[in-house]
C-alpha positions as CSV (number, residue, x, y, z in Angstrom):
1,X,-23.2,-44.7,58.7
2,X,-19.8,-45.1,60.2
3,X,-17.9,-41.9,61.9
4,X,-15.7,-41.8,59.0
5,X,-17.7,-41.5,56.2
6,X,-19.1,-38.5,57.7
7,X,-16.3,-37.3,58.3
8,X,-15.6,-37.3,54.6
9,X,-18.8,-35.7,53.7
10,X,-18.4,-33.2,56.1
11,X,-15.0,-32.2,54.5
12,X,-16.4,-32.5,51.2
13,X,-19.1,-29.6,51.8
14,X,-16.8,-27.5,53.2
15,X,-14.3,-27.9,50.4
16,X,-17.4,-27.4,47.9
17,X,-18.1,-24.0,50.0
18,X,-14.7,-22.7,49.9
19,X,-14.2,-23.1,45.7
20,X,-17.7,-21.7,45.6
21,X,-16.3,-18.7,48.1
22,X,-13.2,-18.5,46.1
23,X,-15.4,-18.3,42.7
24,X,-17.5,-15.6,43.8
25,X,-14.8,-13.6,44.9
26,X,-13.1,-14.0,41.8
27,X,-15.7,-13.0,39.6
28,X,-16.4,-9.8,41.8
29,X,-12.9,-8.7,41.7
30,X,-12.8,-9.3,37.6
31,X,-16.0,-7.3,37.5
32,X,-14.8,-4.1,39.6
33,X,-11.6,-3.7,37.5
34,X,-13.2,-3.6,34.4
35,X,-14.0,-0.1,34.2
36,X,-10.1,0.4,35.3
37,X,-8.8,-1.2,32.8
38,X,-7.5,0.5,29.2
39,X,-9.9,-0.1,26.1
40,X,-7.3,-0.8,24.1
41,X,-6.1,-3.6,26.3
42,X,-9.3,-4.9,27.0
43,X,-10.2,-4.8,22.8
44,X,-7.0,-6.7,22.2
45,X,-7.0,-11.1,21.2
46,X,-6.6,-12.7,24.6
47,X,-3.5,-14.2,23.6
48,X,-1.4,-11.1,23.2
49,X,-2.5,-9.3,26.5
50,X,0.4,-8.5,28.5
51,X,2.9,-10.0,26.0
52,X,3.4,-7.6,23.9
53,X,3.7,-3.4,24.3
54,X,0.6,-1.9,22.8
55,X,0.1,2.2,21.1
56,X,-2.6,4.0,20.2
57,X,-3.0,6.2,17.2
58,X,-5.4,9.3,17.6
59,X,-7.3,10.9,15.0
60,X,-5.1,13.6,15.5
61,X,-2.4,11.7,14.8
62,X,-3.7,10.1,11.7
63,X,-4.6,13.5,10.4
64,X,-1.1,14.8,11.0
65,X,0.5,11.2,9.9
66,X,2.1,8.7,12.1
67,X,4.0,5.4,12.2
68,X,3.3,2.3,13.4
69,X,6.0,0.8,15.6
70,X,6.9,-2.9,14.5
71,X,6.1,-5.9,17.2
72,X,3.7,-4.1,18.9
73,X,-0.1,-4.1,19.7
74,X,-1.2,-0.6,17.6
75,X,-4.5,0.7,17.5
76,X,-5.5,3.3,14.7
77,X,-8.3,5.3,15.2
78,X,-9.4,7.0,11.7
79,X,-11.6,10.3,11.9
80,X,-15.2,10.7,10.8
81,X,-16.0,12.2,8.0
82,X,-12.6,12.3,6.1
83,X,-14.5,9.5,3.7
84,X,-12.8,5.7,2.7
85,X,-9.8,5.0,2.5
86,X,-8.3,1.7,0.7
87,X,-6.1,-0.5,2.9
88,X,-2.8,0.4,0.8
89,X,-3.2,3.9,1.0
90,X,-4.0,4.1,4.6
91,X,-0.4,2.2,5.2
92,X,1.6,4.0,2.7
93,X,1.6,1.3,0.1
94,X,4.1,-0.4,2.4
95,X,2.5,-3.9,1.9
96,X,4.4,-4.7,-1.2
97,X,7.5,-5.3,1.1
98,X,6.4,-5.6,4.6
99,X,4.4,-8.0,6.5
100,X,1.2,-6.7,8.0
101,X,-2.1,-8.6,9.8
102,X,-4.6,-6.4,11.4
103,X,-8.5,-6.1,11.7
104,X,-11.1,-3.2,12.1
105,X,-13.6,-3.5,14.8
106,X,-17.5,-3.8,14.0
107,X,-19.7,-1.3,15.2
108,X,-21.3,-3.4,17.5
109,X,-18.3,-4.8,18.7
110,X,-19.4,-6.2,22.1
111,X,-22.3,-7.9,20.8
112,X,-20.4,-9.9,18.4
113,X,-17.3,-10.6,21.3
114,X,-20.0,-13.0,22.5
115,X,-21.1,-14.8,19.9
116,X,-19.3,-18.1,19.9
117,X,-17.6,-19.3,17.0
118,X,-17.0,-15.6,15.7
119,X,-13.1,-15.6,15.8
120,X,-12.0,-12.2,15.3
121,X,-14.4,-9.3,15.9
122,X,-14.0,-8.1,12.6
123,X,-12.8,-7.6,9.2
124,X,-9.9,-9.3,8.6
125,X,-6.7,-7.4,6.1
126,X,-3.1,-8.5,5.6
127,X,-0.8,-7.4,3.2
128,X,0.5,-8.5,0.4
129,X,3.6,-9.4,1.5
130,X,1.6,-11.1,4.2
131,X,-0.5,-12.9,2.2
132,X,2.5,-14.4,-0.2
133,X,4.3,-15.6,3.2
134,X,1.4,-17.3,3.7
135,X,0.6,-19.1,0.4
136,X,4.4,-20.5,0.4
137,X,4.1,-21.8,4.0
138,X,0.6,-23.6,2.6
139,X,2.2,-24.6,-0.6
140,X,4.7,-26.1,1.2
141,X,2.4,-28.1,3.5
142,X,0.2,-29.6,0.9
143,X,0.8,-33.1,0.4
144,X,2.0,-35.2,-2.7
145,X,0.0,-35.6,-5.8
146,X,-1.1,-39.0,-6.7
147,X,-3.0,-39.9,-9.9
148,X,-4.8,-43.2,-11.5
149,X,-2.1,-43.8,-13.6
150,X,0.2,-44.2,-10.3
151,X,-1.9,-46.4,-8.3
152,X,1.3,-47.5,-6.2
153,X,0.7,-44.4,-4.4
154,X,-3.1,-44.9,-3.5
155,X,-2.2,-46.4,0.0
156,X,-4.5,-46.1,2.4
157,X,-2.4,-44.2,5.0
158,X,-2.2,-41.5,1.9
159,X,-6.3,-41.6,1.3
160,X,-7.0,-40.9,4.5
161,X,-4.6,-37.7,4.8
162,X,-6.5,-34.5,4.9
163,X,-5.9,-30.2,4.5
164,X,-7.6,-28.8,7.7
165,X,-8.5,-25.6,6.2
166,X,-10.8,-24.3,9.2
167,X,-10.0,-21.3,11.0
168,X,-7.2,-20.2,8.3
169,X,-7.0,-16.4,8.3
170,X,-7.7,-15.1,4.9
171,X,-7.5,-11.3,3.7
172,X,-11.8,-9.9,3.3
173,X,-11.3,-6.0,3.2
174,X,-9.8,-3.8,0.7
175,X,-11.7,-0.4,2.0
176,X,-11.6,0.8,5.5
177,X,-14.7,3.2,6.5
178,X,-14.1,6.4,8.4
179,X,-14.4,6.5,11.8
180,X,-13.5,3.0,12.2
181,X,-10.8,1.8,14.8
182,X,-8.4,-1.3,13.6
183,X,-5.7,-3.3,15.0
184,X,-2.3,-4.1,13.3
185,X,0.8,-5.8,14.1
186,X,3.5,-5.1,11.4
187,X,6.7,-6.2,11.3
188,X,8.3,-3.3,10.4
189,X,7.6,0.6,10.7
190,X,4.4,1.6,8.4
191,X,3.7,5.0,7.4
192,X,0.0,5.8,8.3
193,X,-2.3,8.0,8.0
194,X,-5.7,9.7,6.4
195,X,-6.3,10.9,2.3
196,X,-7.9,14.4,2.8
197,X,-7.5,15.2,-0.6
198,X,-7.8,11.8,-2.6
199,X,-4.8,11.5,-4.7
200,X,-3.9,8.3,-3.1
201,X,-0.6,9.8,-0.7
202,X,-1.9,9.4,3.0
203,X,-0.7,12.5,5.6
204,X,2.7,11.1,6.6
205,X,4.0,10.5,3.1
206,X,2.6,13.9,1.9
207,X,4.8,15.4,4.7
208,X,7.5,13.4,4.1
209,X,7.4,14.2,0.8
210,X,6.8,18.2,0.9
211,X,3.5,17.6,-0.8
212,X,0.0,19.5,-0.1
213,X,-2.2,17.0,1.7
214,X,-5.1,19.7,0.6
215,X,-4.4,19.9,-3.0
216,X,-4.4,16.7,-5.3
217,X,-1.8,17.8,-7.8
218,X,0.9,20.1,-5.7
219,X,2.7,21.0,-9.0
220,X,-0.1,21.9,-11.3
221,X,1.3,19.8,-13.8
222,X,-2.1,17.7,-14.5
223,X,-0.7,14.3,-12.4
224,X,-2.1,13.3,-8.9
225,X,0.3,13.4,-6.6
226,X,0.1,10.2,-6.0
227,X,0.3,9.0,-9.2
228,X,3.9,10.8,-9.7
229,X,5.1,9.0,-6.1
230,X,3.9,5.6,-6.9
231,X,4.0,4.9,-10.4
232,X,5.8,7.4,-12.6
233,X,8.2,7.8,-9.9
234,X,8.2,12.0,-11.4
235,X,8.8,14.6,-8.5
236,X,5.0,15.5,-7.6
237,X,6.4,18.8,-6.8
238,X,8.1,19.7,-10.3
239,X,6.0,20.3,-12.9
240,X,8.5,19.1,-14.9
241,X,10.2,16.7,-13.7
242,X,13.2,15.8,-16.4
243,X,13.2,19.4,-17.4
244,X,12.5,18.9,-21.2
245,X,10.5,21.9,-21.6
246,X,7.3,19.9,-21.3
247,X,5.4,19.2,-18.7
248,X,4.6,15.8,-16.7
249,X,1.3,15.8,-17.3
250,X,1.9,16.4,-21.5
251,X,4.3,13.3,-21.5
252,X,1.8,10.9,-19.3
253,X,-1.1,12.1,-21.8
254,X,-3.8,9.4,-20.8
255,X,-3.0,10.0,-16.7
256,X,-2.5,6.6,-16.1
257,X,0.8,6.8,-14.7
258,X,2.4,4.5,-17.3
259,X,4.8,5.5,-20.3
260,X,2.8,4.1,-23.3
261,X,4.3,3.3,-26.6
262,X,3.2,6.4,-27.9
263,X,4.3,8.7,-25.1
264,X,7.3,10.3,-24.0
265,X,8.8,9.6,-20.5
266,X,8.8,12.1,-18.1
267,X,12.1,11.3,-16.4
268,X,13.9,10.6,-19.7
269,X,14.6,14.1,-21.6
270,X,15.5,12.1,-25.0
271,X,13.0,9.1,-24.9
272,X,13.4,8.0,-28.8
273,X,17.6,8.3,-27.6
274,X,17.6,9.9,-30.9
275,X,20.1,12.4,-29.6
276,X,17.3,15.6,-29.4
277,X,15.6,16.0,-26.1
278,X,12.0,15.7,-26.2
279,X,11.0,19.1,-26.1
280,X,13.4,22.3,-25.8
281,X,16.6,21.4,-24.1
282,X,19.8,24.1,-23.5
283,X,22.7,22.1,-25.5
284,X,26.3,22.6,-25.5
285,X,29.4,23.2,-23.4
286,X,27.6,26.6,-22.4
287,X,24.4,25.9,-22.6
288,X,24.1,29.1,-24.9
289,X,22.3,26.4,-28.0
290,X,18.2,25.1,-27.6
291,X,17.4,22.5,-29.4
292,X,15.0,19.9,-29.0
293,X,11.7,17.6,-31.0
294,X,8.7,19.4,-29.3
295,X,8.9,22.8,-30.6
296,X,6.1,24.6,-29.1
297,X,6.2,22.4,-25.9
298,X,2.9,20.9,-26.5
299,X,3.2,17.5,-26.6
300,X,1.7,16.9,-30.0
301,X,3.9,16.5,-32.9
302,X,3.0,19.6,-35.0
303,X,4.3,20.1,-38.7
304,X,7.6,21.0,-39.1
305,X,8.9,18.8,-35.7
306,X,10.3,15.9,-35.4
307,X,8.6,12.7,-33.2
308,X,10.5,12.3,-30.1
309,X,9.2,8.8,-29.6
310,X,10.2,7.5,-32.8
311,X,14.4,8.2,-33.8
312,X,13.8,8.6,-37.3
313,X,10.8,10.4,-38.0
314,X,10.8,10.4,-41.9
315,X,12.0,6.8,-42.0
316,X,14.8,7.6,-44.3
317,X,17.4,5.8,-42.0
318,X,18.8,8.8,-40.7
319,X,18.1,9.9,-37.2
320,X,16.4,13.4,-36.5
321,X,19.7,14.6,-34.6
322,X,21.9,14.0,-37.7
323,X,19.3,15.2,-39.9
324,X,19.7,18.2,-37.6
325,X,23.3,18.6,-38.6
326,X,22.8,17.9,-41.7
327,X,20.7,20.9,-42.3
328,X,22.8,22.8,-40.2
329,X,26.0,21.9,-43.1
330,X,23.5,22.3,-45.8
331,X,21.9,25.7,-44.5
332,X,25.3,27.3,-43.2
333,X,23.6,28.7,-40.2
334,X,20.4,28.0,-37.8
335,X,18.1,25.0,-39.4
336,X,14.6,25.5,-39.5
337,X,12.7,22.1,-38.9
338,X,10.6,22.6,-41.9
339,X,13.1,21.5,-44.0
340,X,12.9,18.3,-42.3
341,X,10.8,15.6,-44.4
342,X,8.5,15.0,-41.8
């Protein structure tokens, strides 16, 4: 062998023993910082470590209510034992308008951090608004429809185009478990927090709102709180909230926060527009008349009242605040509804 090929095995080996050196090293430094670094930090997708700020949100947080800070890493830790809690009300039924992607971490988290081919550790959520951003961005990158009848367009270039579907990031959970931690990146602030008493209104929007996170129905006036907030839009703190004489819960009689065709609205005091308020209303430049459909204030129309969701309740073509006067003319004085032909 001549002097100068072992020269170059002899640099070889001790190149080979310094990457090896270097290796070892590296691998025992990686291991003894482990325990130093933050669990959140160390729970977070590889790709956003160090990029991007990261917050964590304590139990005692979530019980109090919190909000999650846009652009950043956030981690939500929900308590035990405060039961499920759907995604939307968790978030404050932001997702309509804000964009949202997050997951909750498996129980045995590490053991499925392992597994290859897993992708996320976890159950998957984004919000609606998410999830529409996304189906217009996929829309927009199918490609063109081509039929039999148009055989012009059945070039081979276009046959052989494919959709590469794999690895797309799909919503899968609607109900979060207690006790669970998630991750979420939002682009904009989200109200968040726990449902202690069910009614749908998590703990930062019952204090933002003056409501009783203990008590279901604050007002007493047979509507969930949350039912008032999101749907009915009523004040879940009024027990009547257009201040007809009859309560929220009388008007929405089903509960099902929806003004049906044969209920009165709860933010409209004359729903028929008739010109008579729904139930008892004070009239007049000083208030000093009451006058009003719903007599006896409970939300059924009894004899001897008019129907405040219909404007002319005898069908005679007049409506029931004309026939009003007229009775009034007629009578000379105070009209009782009786004479009505109800």
């Amino acid at each position: 062998m001549r002097p100068i090929d072992t020269h170059i095995q002899n640099m070889m080996k001790w190149l080979t023993l310094s990457l090896g050196a270097l290796c070892i090293a590296f691998v025992s430094y990686s291991l003894s910082t482990i325990n130093s670094t933050p669990t959140e930090a160390r729970l977070l997708p590889k790709h956003m470590l160090g990029l991007t700020q990261w917050e964590t949100i304590t139990t005692d947080k979530m019980e109090k209510g919190a909000t999650v800070p846009p652009h950043t890493n956030v981690l939500i830790h929900i308590p035990v034992n405060t039961g499920d809690i759907k995604r939307t009300v968790l978030f404050g039924r932001s997702g309509e308008n804000i964009r949202y992607w997050g997951y909750c971490f498996p129980e045995d988290y590490e053991t499925m951090r392992l597994m290859e081919g897993r992708g996320f550790p976890g159950r998957i959520f984004l919000s609606e608004k998410e999830r529409e951003v996304r189906a217009a961005e996929e829309l927009a990158k199918r490609k063109g429809i081509f039929t039999l009848y148009r055989q012009e367009e059945l070039t081979q270039e276009r046959l052989n185009e494919t959709e590469f579907n794999r690895g797309r990031v799909r919503h899968q959970v609607e109900i979060i478990k207690d006790g669970s931690t998630c991750y979420v990146m939002s682009e904009g602030p989200l109200p968040v927090g726990i449902d202690a008493d069910g009614d749908g209104v998590n703990s930062y929007i019952e204090k933002d709102k003056g409501t009783d996170p203990a008590i279901a129905d604050t007002d007493g006036d047979g509507l969930s709180d949350g039912i008032e907030l999101f749907f009915l839009k009523t004040s879940p703190t009024r027990r009547d909230s257009d201040g007809d004489g009859i309560v929220d819960g009388l008007e929405d009689k089903n509960r099902n926060g929806k003004v049906d065709m044969t209920e009165t609205n709860p933010n409209h005091i004359d729903s028929d527009h008739d010109g008579l308020c729904d139930g008892l209303c004070r009239v007049g430049s000083n208030g000093t008349q009451i006058r009003g459909e719903d007599i006896n204030l409970n939300g059924i129309v009894d004899p001897g009242e008019t129907s405040p969701v219909n404007p002319d309740s005898d069908g005679d073509g007049i409506f029931d605040e004309q026939e009003y006067f007229n009775c009034i003319m007629e009578t000379g004085g105070s009209c009782d509804y009786s004479a009505f032909e109800v």
